[in-house]
N, C-alpha and C positions, 0 to 999 in steps of 0.2 A: 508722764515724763519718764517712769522708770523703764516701760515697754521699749520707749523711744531709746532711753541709753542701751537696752538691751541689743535692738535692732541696729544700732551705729557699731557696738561693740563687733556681732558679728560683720557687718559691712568691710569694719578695720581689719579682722583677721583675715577674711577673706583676701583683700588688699594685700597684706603682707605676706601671703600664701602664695599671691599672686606674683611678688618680686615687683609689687609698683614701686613708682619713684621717689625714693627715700624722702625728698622734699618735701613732697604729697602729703607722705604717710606722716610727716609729722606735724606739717597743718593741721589733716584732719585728726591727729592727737591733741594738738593746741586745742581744738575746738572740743574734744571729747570730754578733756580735762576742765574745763572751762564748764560746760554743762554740766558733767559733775559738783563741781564746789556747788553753781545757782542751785540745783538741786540738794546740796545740803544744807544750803541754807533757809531754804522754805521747804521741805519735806521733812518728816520724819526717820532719821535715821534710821534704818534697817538694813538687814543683813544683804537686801536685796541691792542696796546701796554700794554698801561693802563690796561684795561680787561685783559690780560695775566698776569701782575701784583698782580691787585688784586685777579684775583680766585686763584693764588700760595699762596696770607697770606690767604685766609678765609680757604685752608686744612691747612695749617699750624697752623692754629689756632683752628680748628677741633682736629686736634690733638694731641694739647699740654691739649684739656680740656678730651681727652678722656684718660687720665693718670691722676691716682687719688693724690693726695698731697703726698710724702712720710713719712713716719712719722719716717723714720731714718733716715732722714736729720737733720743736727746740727740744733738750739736754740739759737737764737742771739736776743742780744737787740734791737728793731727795733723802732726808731722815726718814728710814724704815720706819725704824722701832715710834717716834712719833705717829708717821701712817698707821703703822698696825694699830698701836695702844688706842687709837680712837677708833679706829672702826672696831676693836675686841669690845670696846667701850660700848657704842653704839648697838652693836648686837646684841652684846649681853643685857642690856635694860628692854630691849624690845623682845628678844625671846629667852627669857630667863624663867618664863612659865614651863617651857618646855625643855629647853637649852643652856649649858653655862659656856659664855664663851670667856680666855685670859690669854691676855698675853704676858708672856715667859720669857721676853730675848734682851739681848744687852741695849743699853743706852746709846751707846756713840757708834752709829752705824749708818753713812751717807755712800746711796748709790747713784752712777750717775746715770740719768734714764728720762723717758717721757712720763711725766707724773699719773697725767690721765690713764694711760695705759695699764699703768702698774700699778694704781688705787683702780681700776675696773674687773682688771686679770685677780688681784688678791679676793676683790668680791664675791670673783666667782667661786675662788678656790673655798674660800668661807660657806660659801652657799649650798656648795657641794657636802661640804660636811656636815654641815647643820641640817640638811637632809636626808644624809644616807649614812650618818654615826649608828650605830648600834645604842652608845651609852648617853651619857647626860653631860660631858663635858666634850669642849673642846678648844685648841691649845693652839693661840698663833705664835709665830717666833721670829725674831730676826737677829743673825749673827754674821762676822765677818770671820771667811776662812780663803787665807791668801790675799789674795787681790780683789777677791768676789764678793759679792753681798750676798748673803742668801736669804730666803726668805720661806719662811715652811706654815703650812697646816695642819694640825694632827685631827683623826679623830680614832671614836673606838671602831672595831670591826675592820675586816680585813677586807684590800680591795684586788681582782685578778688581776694579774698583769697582760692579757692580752685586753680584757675590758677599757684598763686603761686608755693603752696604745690605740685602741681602736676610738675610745673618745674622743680622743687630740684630731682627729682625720676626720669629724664631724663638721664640717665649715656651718659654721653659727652656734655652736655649742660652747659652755664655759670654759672646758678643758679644752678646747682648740681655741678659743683666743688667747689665753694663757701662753698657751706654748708658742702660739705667733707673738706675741710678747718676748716670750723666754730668749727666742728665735731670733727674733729683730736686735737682741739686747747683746748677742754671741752666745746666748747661750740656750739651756735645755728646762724640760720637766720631768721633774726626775720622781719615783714612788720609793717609798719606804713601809715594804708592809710583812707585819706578821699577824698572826692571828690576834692579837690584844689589842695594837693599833696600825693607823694606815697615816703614812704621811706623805704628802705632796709638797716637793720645795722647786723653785725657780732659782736662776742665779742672776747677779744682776751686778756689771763692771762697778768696780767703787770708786767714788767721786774724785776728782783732782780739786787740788786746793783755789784754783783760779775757776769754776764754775759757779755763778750766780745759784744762789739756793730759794729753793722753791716752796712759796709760804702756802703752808699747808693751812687747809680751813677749819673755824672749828670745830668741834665735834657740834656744839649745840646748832650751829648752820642745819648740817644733816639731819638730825632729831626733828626740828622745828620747820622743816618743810617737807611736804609731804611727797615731793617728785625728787627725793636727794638719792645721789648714787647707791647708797646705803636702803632706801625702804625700794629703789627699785628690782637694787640685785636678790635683796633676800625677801623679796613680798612672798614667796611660797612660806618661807619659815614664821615671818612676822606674823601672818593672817590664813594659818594651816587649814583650820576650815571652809575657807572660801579661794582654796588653791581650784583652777579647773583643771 
């Protein structure tokens, strides 16, 4: 059975190497993921398990970044610092062997935006740092300056600013859906780096009072299922030994 997920697994990358059709490719994820669970539940868990696991969320998460923000998706009120506080939440329980993730930002902070986007764009930005920090912490934020919401990343270690710029220009990369995010929303991605730390913020228009607000899920949702936006963006950080 495990050969078998093995050979499906390559099948699927190949496929999305290939630029098949997005439809497709998530059928035969349905079905991947699906094989997976039956095989957990009458095989012996192993690492070799595992590794079938994780290479099914890193396409899965290829290609949720290779679909750019919609921009006819509704406009909902969205509390930052709520978003943030649970996925800092979220992170920090699953990689706190390796990683301390906090959030730092104020309370009353509603932008108005595509929620999806901007809980998938913030993932990446997370994923980024919990990847390539230098140190052991790292530091979400949301605050309102003027009219804008912004929203930040820190971690340690410095990042180049052409490395950056040339990220964002990656189509299907974190940092380029982020900034197709930023983009879509009027605004930018912007770096804040010195040698101690490197911060990534987005800006994001702040909500009018007449926008329907948008009910955020709860954190235990994401924790408690195993394909949640959350174990799919940072499966390299959650499961570092079994990154391919």
């Amino acid at each position: 059975m495990q050969t078998e997920l093995f050979d499906t697994l390559q099948h699927i990358q190949a496929a999305f190497a290939a630029k098949e059709n997005e439809t497709v490719l998530r059928a035969e994820l349905q079905t991947y993921f699906d094989a997976v669970q039956r095989c957990a539940r009458t095989a012996q868990s192993d690492e070799t398990l595992l590794f079938a696991r994780v290479g099914g969320l890193q396409i899965l998460r290829a290609l949720q970044n290779r679909i750019p923000p919609q921009g006819d998706a509704p406009v909902f009120a969205l509390s930052l610092p709520a978003l943030c506080e649970n996925i800092s939440f979220c992170a920090d329980l699953l990689c706190a062997s390796r990683k301390r993730v906090f959030f730092t930002g104020e309370t009353e902070v509603f932008a108005a935006c595509r929620p999806h986007a901007v809980l998938w764009a913030t993932l990446n930005l997370l994923s980024d740092a919990l990847l390539h920090s230098t140190g052991r912490y790292v530091f979400v934020d949301a605050a309102r300056t003027g009219n804008r919401a912004v929203l930040t990343v820190s971690g340690e270690g410095e990042i180049s600013l052409p490395a950056f710029y040339a990220a964002q220009k990656r189509t299907g990369g974190g940092l380029w859906f982020a900034a197709q995010t930023a983009n879509l929303h009027g605004g930018g991605l912007y770096l804040c780096a010195s040698a101690a730390f490197s911060t990534v913020a987005f800006s994001l228009p702040v909500a009018e009072p007449h926008l329907p607000q948008w009910r955020l899920p709860d954190f235990t949702d994401w924790l408690s299922d195993g394909l949640s936006p959350v174990y799919i963006a940072l499966c390299d950080s959650i499961f570092p030994k079994t990154a391919l």
